[in-house]
N, C-alpha and C positions, 0 to 999 in steps of 0.2 A: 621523475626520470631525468639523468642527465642531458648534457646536450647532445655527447658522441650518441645515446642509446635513440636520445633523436631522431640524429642526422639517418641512424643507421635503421630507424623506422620508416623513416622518411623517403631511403633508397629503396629499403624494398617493395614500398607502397606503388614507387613508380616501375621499378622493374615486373611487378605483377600486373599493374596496369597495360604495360607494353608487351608481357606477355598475353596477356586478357584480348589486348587488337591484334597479335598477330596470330592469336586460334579464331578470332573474329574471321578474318580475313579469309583462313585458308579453310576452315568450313564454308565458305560462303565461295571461293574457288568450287569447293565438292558439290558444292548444290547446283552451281552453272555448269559443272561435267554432266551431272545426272540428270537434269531437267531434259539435257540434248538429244539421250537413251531414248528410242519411241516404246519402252514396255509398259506395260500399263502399272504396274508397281509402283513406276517412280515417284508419285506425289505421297504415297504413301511415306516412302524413307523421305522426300522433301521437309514433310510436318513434322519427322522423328528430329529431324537434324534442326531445324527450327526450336523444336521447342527444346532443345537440348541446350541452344545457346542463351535462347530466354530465361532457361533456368541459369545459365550460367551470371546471365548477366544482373537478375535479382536476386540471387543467393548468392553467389559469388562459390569459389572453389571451396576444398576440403573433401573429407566423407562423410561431413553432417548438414544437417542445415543451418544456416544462421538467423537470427530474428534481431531485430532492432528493439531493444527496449527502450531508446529513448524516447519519451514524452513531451518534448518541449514546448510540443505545438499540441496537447493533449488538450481539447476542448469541455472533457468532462472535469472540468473545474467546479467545489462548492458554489457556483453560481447564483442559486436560490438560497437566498437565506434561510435559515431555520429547519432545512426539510434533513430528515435522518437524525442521528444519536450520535455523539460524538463519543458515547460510551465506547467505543469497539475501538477506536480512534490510535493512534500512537503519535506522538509529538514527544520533538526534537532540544535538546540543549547542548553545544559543545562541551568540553571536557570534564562532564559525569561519567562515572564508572561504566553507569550505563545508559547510554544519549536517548534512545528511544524509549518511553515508557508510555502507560496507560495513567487516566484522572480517576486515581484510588477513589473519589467519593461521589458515588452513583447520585447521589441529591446534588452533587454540586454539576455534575454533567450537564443535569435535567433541568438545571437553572440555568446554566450556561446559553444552552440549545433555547432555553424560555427567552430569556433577553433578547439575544439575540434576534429569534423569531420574531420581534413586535419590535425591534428596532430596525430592523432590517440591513442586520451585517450575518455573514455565515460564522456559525459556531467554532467552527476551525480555526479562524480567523484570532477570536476572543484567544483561546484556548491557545493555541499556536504563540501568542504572547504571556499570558501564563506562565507555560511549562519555562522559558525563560527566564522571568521574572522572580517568580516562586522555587524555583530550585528543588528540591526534595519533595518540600511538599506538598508540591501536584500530585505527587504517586499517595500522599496519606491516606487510608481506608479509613480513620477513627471519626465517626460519624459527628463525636464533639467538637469535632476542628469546626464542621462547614455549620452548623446549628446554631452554633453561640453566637450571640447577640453581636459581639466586641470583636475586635483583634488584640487579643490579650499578646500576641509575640512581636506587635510592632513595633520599629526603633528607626532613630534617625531622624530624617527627614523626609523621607518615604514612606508609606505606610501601602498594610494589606497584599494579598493576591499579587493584584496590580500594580505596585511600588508606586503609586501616586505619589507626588510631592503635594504640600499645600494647597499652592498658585494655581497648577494645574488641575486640580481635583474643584476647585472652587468655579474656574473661570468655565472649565464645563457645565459644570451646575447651571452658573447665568447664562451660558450658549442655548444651554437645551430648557430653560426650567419651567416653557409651556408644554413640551413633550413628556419632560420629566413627572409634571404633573398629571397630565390628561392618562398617562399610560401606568403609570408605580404610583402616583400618588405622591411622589416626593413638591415641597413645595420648594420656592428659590429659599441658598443655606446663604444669603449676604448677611443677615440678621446674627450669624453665628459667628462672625468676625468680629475678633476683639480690636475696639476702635482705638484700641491704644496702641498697636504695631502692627494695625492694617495682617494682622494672620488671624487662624484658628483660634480662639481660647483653650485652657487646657480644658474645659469639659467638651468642646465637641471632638477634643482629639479622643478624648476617652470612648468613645461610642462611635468612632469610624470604624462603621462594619466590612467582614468580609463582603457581603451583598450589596451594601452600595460600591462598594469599590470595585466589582464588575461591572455594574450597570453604567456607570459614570465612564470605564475605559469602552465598552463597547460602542455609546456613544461618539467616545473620540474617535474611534477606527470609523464608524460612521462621517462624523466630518471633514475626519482626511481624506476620504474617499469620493468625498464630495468634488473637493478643493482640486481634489490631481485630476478624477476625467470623468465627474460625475455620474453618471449612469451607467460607463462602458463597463469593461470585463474586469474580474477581477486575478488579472495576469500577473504574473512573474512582476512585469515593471512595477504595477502597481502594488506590492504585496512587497516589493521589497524598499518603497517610497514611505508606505506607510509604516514600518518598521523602523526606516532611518528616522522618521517624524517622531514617534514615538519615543525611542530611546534617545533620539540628538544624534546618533549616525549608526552606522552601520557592522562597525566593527564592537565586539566584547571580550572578554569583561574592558580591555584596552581601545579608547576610539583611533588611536594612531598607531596600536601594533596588534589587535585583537586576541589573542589569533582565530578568532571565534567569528562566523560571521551571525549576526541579526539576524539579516536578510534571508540566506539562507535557509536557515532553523526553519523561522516563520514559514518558508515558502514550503518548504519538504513537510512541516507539519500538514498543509492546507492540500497540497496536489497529492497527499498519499491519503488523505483521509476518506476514505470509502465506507462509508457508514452501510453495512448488508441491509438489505430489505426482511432479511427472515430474520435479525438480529444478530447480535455478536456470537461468534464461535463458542463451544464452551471449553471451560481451562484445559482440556487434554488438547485441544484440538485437533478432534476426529471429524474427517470428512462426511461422517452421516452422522447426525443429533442424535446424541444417546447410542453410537453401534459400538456392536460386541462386535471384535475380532472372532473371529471363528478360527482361522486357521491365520500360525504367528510367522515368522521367516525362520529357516535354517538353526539359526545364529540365537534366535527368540520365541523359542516355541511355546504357544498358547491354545488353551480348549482343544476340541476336536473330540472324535469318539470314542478315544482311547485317554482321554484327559488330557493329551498332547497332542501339538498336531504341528509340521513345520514341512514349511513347503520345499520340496525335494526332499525331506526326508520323514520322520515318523509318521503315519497317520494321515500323508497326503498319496493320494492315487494318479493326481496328474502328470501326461508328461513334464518331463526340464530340460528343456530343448534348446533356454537360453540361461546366458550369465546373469542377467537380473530376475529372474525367476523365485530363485532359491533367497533374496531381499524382501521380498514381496509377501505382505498379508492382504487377508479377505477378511472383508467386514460386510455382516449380514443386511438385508434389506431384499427385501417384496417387490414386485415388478413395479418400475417406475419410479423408485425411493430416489429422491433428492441426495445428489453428489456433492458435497462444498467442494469449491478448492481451499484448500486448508492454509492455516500459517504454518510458521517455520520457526522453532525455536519459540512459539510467540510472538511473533512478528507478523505483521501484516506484509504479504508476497504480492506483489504485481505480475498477473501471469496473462500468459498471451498464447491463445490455440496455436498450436504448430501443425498438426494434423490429423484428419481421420483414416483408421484403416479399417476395413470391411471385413468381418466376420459371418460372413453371410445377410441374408437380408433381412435380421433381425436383431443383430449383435455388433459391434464396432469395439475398437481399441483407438481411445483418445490419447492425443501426449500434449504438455502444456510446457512454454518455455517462462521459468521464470526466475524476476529478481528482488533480494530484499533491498529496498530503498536506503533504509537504514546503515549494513553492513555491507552491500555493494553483491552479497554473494547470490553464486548463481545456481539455479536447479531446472531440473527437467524432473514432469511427472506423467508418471503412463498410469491412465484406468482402462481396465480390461472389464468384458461383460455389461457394454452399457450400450443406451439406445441408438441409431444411429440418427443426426441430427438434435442432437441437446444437447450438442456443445455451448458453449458463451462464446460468439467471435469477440476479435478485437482486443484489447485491453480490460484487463477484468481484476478483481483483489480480491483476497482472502473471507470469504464469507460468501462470496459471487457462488450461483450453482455453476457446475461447470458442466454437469452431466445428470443421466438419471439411469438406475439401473435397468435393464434393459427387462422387454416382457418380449410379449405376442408369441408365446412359446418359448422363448428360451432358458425360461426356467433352470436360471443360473441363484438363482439366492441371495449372492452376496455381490460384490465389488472387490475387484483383483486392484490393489492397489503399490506399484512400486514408485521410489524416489531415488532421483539420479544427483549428486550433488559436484560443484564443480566448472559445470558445462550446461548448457541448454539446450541439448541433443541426444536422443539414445546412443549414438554413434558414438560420441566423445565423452560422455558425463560419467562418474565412478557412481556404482550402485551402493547405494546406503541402506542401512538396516532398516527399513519404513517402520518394526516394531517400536524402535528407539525412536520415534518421531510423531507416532499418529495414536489416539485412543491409548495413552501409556497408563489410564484408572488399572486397565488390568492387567499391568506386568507387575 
């Protein structure tokens, strides 16, 4: 943003401020006219006009609500090491095609998260330098990349996954090589330096495996972690210290014009990484394991008992009472059936309850405000027909339950499921085809 777009943000931040204290003000005039009234009513409109301002003053004006998706102070950091899969995971590289991606080789995941585990750094962590390092491929699926013995594609002077150099590949070795030992079995590699130019020989460069080459970098993040605050958290500072350590600064592929930061990457890999407790989503990502659509939207008509079914129009009987209605599909599930909140595109979505609405006292309408970390964009999601209380509060991501479909008689079947994109408000958000986004095995 320019400067003028600034300045002129900047005025009207404060002209809204000043208007903000002068409805302060003359509300709170009305409330000392009213309180003076002896009707008995009056405390009544007192707490209306109270919590009018309340709201005003933690949402702030509009016709929608607002939610704060920023995290910065987000305490649910990989903290423990080792615990969850990094499988579900998405890690960051600046200027790929496509920056966020998944670690195509499920065994190399599972080694990642091993290491890790018994040396005691979080797998994000590992992984989060990886996908930097490694370029491409991190995302490879071919099960003979992460198997083989060798690094048959290394060059340079860096080698493997981890872009080791020599020096450093060695000097950790001697750092760790009673750990190294007691935990992999590795014994100290000094013995494999050729004493005639104090390096490698060319036979142990031949057999620098992909597997030691993690184990040896996960170590380092270990020691620098040590070095910066020992035991403490492992925050933003320190994640993006160990990053600078690692690569020699901060800035890539350039240290004096990057445009890429390290730091960064690293840190969005680790604070987005929400490894689900039921497991990864699976590739359509449909908010219930394994649901059929029953009835498609409008626009994307699916099943139903006429073979079609689309809400507001063929083969649906409900009212459409609203504009996001006729977007909206139902996906089957039995009373109680686990709700994910889903990704986006394949993206893992950082979503946050925005509200409950009552459907009587068995049935509720959830909405969820959220953002892709990744690409910044923003959504609002509403489930219809679910329990009241099995939301997720707080902060929660893609694989999180967010709901369950509702019972105790209400005997609705499935889950009403729309997506608003845009906005993070029913108020403000453009409704999106949710067929084109949710369970697409069966369009």
């Amino acid at each position: 943003m320019d400067n003028q777009n600034q300045q002129g943000e900047k005025r009207r931040g404060a002209v809204d401020y000043i208007n903000s204290l002068r409805s302060i003000n003359v509300t709170l005039r009305t409330v000392g006219q009213i309180v003076t009234k002896p009707f008995p009513w009056v405390w009544i409109v007192v707490i209306i006009i109270l919590l009018i301002v309340l709201f005003q003053l933690f949402f702030g004006g509009g016709t929608g609500l607002s939610f704060d998706l920023d995290d910065s102070q987000d305490s649910n950091l990989p903290g423990s090491p080792g615990t969850g899969s990094i499988a579900s995971c998405t890690f960051y590289r600046g200027g790929d095609f496509i920056p966020g991606v998944q670690m195509g080789n499920l065994e190399m995941a599972q080694f990642v998260n091993s290491v890790s585990a018994q040396v005691g750094v979080p797998a994000a962590v590992v992984a989060g330098i990886m996908r930097i390092e490694s370029g491409g491929r991190f995302a490879q699926a071919d099960p003979s990349y992460f198997a083989s013995d060798y690094d048959a594609v290394s060059s340079g002077v860096a080698y493997g996954l981890m872009q080791f150099t020599p020096g450093t590949f060695i000097r950790t070795f001697q750092v760790n090589s009673a750990e190294l030992n007691s935990i992999f079995g590795k014994t100290d590699v000094r013995s494999e330096i050729d004493p005639q130019n104090n390096m490698y020989s060319d036979s142990y460069l031949r057999i620098y495996s992909i597997r030691d080459s993690i184990i040896a970098a996960t170590f380092k993040v270990k020691n620098d972690k040590q070095d910066i605050n020992g035991d403490g958290p492992w925050d933003q500072n320190t994640i993006y210290e160990i990053a600078r350590r690692y690569y020699g600064c901060l800035l890539y592929p350039s240290c004096s014009s990057g445009p890429y930061s390290y730091g960064e990457d690293v840190w969005n890999s680790v604070r987005y990484c929400r490894p689900s407790t039921g497991g990864p989503l699976a590739a359509t990502d449909c908010p219930i394991d394994n649901g059929v659509i029953t009835c498609g939207s409008l626009f994307t008509p699916i099943n139903g008992p006429l073979g079609l079914c689309a809400h507001c129009g063929i083969g649906y009987n409900a009212p459409c009472n609203f504009l996001g209605t006729r977007y909206a599909i139902d996906i089957e599930g039995v009373d109680f059936t686990d709700v994910k909140l889903p990704k986006i595109n394949n993206n893992i979505i950082r979503w946050i309850f925005s509200y409950q609405a009552s459907r009587g006292p068995n049935e509720a309408i959830f909405g969820y405000a959220g953002e892709d970390p990744n690409t910044a964009g923003r959504y609002y999601l509403q489930l219809h027909h679910v329990a009241p209380g099995s939301q997720k509060t707080g902060t929660a991501y893609s694989g999180d339950i967010g709901a369950k479909i509702c019972g105790n008689g209400c005997a609705k079947g499935h889950v009403h499921v729309q997506l608003g994109t845009g906005a993070t408000s029913a108020n403000t958000t453009t409704w999106a085809d949710a067929a084109q986004f949710f369970c697409r095995a069966q369009i």
